[in-house]
C-alpha positions, 0 to 999 in steps of 0.5 A: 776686515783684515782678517778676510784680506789675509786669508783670501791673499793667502789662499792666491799665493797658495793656488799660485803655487799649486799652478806652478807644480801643475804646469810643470807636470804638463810640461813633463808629461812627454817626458820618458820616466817622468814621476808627477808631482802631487799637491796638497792644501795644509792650514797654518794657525797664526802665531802671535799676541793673543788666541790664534783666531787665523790660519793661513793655506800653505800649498805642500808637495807631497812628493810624487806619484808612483803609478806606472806609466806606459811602456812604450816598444822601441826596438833599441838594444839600450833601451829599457824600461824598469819593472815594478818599483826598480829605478836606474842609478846613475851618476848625477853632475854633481858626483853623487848616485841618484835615481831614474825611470829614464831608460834611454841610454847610449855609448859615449864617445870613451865608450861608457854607458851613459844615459841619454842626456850625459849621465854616466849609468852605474852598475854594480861595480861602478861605470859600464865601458863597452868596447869599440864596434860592439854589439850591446844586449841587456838581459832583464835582469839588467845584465850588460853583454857585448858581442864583437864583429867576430868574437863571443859575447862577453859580459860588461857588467850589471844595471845598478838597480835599486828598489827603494823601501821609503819613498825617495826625494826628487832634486832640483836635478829632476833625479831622485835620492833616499830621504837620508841621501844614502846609497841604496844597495842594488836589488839582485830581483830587480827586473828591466823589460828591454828595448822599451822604455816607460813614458810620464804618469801624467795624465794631460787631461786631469792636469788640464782639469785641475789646472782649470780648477785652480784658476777659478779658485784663484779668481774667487780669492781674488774676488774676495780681495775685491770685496774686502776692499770694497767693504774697507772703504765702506766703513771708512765712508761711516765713519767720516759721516758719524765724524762729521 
């Protein structure tokens, strides 16, 4: 009986998660750049006195997926989307270089490049400063050029741009790092398709399938839960009756 209880409570808890990370992908999927999350089942054998007769689901995220969204023509200069698998770095809040497909950027009010949420973007050198009332124009190998009202175009720098060997690890910041949380050196290969910018690789209808499939599945074990209970008071009704 009570191995029907645990399995069944740990399969809704597994299905619960699995929501979790589903939801979060349809939320995500109108975001520029966006990677979704990927799901998996493990089964987990119970330690414990004697064989190990139960096992338990565990929902894993795998990491993300790295299909390429659709890229989108936008027609502004500071946009730009990443080719094959080059990522953006930039400056996360916490000091360290992280990783992005978010080409959106802008010129902050001390005239650094920033992405367009705040995040300072690095080039090979460090920040990117534009100057004031200027121009700017990225070449697709992620070269940053500035033309003044009346002067020549002068080159600013170089998109730090990264094309990573091994998978990389989305934070708790939505940004992604190396596995080792190392510094990736910039890919002088790496290529930006500009004035365009890559939209989410989630698919809204799968998601919604799966997010439905998930619910069923979670009803079923909830079912199972039910039964369990029904079957518990059962035989405790037995075995008053013989006690009696």
């Amino acid at each position: 009986m009570d191995r029907m209880i645990y399995l069944a409570m740990s399969g809704a808890k597994a299905t619960m998660q699995r929501q979790e990370s589903l939801a979060n992908n349809l939320a995500n999927v109108s975001t520029t750049g966006f990677r979704a999350e990927l799901q998996a089942f493990r089964a987990v054998p119970v330690r414990g006195d004697g064989a190990s007769t139960r096992v338990y689901a565990l929902e894993t995220t795998l990491g993300h997926s790295d299909a390429p969204g659709v890229i989108t023509n936008t027609g502004r200069p500071l946009d730009v989307a990443m080719q094959g698998n080059a990522w953006l770095a930039v400056q996360s809040l916490d000091g360290t270089e992280a990783y992005t497909r978010n080409g959106a950027m802008t010129v902050g009010t001390d005239g650094t490049l920033m992405t367009h949420n705040g995040l300072v973007v690095l080039g090979d050198g460090g920040p990117i400063q534009v100057p004031n009332n200027a121009t700017v124009a990225i070449a697709a190998d992620g070269t940053v050029s500035a033309k003044g009202p009346t002067g020549p175009v002068t080159p600013l720098g170089r998109l730090k741009l990264v094309t990573p060997e091994e998978p990389l690890q989305r934070g708790t910041d939505g940004l992604f790092r190396s596995a080792q949380g190392e510094d990736l050196p910039a890919d002088p290969n790496a290529r930006v398709q500009d004035g365009a910018l890559e939209g989410s690789n989630v698919s809204a209808i799968d998601t919604m399938v799966s997010m439905i499939a998930a619910a069923r599945q979670f009803e079923a074990q909830m079912k199972m839960l039910q039964t369990a209970e029904r079957n518990e008071q059962a035989a405790g009704s037995l075995l008053s009756n013989n006690a009696t």
